[in-house]
VOKELUM-90393 format. One record per atom (N, C-alpha, C): z, x, y. Coordinates in steps of 0.05 Angstrom, whole numbers, padded with zeros to 5 digits, always signed. Layout:
REM residues N
ZXY
...
This chain:
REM residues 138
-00695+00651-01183
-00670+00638-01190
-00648+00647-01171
-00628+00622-01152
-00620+00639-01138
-00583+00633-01149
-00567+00654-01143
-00538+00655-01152
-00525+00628-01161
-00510+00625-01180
-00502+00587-01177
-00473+00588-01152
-00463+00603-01159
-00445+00616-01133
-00457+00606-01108
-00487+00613-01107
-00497+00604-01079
-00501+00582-01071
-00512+00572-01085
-00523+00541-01089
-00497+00516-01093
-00481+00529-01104
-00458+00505-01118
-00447+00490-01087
-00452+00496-01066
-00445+00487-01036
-00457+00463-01037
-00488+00473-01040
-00514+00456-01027
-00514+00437-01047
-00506+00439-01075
-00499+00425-01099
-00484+00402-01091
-00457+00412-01086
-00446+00391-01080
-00441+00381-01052
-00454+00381-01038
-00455+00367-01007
-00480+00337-01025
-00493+00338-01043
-00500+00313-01048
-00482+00300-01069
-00469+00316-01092
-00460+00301-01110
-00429+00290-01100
-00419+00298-01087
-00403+00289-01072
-00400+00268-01058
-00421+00258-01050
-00431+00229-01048
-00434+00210-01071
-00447+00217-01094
-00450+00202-01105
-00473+00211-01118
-00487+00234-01118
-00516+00239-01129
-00510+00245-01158
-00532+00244-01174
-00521+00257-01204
-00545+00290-01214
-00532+00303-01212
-00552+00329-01223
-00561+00320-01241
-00587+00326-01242
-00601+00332-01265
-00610+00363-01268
-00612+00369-01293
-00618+00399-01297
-00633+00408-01318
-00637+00388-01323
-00661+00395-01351
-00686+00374-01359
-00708+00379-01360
-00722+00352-01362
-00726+00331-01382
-00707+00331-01401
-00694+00307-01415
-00678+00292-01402
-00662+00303-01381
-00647+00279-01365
-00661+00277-01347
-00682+00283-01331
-00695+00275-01316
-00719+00249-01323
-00725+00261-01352
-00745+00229-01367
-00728+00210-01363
-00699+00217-01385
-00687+00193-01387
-00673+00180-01355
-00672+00192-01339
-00658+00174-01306
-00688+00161-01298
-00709+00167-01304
-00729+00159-01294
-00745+00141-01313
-00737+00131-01336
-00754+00128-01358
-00735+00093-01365
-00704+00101-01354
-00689+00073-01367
-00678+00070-01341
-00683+00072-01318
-00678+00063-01289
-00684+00041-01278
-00666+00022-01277
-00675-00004-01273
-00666-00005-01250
-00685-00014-01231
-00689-00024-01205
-00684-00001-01191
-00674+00007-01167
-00683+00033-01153
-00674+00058-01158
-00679+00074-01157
-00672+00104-01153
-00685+00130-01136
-00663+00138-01130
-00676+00161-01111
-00669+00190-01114
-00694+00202-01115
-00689+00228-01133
-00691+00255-01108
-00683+00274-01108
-00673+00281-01082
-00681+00318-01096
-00699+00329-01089
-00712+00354-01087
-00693+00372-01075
-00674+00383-01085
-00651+00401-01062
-00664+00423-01058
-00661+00439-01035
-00668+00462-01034
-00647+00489-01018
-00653+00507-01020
-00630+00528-01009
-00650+00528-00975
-00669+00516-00968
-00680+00521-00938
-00669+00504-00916
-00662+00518-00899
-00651+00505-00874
-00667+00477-00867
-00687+00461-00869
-00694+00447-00862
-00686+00425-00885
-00674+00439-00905
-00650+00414-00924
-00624+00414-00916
-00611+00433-00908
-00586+00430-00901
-00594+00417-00870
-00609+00426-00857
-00603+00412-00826
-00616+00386-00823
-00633+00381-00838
-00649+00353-00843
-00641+00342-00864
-00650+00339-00881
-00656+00332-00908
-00633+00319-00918
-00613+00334-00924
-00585+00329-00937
-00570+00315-00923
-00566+00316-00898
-00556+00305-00870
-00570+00268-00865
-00596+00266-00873
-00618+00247-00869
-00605+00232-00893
-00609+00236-00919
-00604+00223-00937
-00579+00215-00939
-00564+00230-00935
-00526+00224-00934
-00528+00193-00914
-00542+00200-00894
-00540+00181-00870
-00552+00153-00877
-00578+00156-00894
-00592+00130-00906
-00570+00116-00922
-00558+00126-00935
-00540+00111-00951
-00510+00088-00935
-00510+00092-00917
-00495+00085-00893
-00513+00052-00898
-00536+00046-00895
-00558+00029-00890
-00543+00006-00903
-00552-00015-00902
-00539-00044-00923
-00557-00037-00944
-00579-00041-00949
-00591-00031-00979
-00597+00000-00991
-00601-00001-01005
-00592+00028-01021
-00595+00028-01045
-00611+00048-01060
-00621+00056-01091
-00598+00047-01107
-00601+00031-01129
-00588+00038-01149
-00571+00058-01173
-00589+00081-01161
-00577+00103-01180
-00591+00129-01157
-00572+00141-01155
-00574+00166-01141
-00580+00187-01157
-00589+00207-01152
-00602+00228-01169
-00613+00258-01156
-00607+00282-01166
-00619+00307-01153
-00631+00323-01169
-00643+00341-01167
-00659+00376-01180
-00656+00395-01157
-00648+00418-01167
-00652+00433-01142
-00675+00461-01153
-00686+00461-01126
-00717+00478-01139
-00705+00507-01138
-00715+00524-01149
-00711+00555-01154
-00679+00557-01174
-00673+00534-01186
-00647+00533-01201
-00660+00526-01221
-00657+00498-01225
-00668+00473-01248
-00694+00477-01251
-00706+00495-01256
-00731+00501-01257
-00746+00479-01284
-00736+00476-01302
-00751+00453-01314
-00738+00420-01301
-00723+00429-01292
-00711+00395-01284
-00727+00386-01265
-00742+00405-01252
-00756+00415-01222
-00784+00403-01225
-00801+00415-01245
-00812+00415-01257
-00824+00390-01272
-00804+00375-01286
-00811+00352-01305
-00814+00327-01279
-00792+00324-01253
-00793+00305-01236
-00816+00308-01212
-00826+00339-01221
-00857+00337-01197
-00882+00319-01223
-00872+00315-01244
-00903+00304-01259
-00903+00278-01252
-00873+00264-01239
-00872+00237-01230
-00868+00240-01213
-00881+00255-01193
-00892+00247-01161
-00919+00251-01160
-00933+00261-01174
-00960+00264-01174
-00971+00233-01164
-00987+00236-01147
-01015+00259-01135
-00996+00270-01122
-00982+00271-01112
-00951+00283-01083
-00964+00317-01098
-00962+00340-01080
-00967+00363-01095
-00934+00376-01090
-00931+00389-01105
-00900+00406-01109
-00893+00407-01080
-00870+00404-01071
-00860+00405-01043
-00828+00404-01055
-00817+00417-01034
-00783+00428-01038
-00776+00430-01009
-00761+00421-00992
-00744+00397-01005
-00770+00372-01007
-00757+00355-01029
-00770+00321-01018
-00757+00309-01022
-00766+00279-01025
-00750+00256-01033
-00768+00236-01049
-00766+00224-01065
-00779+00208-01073
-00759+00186-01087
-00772+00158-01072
-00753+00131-01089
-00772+00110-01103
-00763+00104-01130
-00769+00111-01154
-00766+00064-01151
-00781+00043-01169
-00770+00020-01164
-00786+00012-01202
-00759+00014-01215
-00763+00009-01252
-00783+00025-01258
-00785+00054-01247
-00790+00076-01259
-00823+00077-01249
-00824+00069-01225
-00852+00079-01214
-00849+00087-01182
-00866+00105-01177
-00860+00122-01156
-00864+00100-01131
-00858+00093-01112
-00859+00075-01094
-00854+00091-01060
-00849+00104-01063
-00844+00124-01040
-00832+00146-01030
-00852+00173-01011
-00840+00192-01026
-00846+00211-00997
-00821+00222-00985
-00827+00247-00964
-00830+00270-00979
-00859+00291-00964
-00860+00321-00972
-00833+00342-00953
-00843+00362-00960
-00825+00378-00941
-00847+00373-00907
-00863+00366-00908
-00878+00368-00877
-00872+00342-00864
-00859+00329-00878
-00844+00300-00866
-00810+00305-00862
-00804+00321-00867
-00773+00331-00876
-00768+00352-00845
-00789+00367-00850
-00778+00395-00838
-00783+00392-00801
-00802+00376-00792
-00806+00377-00772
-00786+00354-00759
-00770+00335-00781
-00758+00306-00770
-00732+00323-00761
-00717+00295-00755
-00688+00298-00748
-00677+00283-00774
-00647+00291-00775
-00635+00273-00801
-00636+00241-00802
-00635+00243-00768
-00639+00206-00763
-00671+00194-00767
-00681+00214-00763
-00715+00192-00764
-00717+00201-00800
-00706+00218-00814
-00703+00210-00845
-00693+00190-00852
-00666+00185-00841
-00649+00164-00851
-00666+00136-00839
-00679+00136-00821
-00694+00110-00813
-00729+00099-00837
-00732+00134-00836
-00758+00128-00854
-00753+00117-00883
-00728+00128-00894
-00716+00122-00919
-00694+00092-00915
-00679+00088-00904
-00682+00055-00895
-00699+00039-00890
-00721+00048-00887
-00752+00027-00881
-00758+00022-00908
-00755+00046-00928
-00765+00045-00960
-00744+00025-00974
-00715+00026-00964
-00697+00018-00982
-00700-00016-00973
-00709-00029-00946
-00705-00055-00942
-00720-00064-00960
-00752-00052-00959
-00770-00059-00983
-00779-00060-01010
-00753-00039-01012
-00752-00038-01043
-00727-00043-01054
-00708-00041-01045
-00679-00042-01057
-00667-00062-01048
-00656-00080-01073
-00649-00112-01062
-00617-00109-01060
């Protein structure tokens, strides 16, 4: 578990956009359970390859003409059940921190691990995740 002091940065560099914490896995059923039409649920993590990729990548997809309907985060080593309840809806995907996964009336439709995250740039995120949003998000 790491300080909320520490984290409350990396916290809000997404909700500040527009993301919505989730923190417990009752709000994670229910954002994923009564989600109509897209959403994208966003794996935060305290590792450099989220702040220099990841967070940077996603901020930037949203720039795109289409775009999820409902924004959404967990951050891993915090929200440990919020963490937790949104890896049983990425399965087969195995636990990975950071990820992304976008979600189309509550079924998983597409989803980066951290080994798609960590080696990219923020722009070939924001391009891979604009490729998802033309095809799924009207």
């Amino acid at each position: 578990m790491y300080p909320p002091e520490l984290v409350q940065p990396m916290k809000d560099d997404l909700t500040a956009v527009g993301f919505e914490q989730l923190t417990n896995s009752a709000e994670v059923d229910q954002a994923i359970n009564e989600a109509a039409g897209t959403m994208l649920v966003v794996v935060n993590s305290v590792c450099g390859c989220a702040a220099g990729n990841m967070r940077p990548g996603v901020k930037l997809s949203l720039h795109h003409d289409k775009k999820p309907n409902k924004l959404t985060t967990v951050f891993a080593g915090v929200d440990t059940d919020a963490v937790a309840q949104a890896r049983k809806y990425f399965l087969p995907y195995p636990p990975s921190s950071p990820s992304i996964a976008l979600f189309k009336d509550g079924k998983l439709v597409h989803f980066l691990e951290r080994h798609h995250i960590e080696g990219g740039s923020a722009q070939m995120i924001a391009a891979n995740l604009a490729a998802a949003y033309d095809e799924f998000c009207s």
